[in-house]
C-alpha positions in Angstrom: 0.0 0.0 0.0 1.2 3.6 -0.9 -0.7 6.8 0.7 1.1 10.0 0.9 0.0 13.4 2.8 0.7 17.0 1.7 -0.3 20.2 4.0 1.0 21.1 7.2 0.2 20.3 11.0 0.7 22.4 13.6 3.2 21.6 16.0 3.6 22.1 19.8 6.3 24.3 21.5 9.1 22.4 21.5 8.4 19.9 18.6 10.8 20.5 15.6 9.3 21.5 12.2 9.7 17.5 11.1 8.3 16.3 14.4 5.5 14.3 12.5 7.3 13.2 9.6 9.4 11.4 11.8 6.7 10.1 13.4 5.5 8.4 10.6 8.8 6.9 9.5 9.1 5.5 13.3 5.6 3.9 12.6 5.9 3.2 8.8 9.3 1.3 10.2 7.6 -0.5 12.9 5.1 -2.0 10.6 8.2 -3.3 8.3 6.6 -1.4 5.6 9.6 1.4 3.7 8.7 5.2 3.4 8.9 6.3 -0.4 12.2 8.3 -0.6 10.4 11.6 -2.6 9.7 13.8 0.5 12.4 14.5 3.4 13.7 11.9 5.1 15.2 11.8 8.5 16.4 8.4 9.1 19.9 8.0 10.5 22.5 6.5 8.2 22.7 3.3 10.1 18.8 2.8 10.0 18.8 4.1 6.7 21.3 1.6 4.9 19.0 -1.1 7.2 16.3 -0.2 5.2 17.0 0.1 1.8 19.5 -2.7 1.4 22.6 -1.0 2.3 25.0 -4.0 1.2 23.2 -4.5 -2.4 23.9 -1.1 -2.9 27.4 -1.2 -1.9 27.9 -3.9 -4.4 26.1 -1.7 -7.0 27.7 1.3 -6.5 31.3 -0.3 -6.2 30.7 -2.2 -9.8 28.7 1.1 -11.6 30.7 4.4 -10.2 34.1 2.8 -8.6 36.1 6.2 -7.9 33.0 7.8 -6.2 32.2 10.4 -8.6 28.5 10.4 -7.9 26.9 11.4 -3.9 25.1 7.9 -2.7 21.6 7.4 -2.1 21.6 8.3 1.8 23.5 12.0 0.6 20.6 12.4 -2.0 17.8 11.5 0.1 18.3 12.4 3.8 21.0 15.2 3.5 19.5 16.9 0.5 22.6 17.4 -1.4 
């Protein structure tokens, strides 16, 4: 199942601007379902390359761009760069 949400929801004092986004990666995680990677994410690296087959990717990355010439996934989709 895919479902996505656009808009904005107020936040208590105190509560980051990404409060509930996180909140909904902590859930979508807990279900063992994956967040789509199109909107900010804020998962750390660790929990990150846990998710979206970190190894595979290694593998892929190592055969396809060898010198690093291109940012990885996790520099594209978490850090915004």
């Amino acid at each position: 199942m895919n479902f996505g949400f656009w808009g904005l929801v107020d936040t208590r004092p105190g509560q980051g601007g990404a409060h509930h986004n996180r909140r909904v990666e902590e859930e979508v995680t807990r279900l063992g379902g994956h967040k789509s990677l199109y909107s900010d994410s804020f998962y750390s690296e660790e929990d990150f390359w846990a998710l979206y087959n970190g190894t595979d990717y290694e593998d892929l990355k190592e055969a396809y761009d060898p010198r690093g010439r291109l940012l990885d996934l996790y520099a594209k989709c978490v850090r915004n760069r």
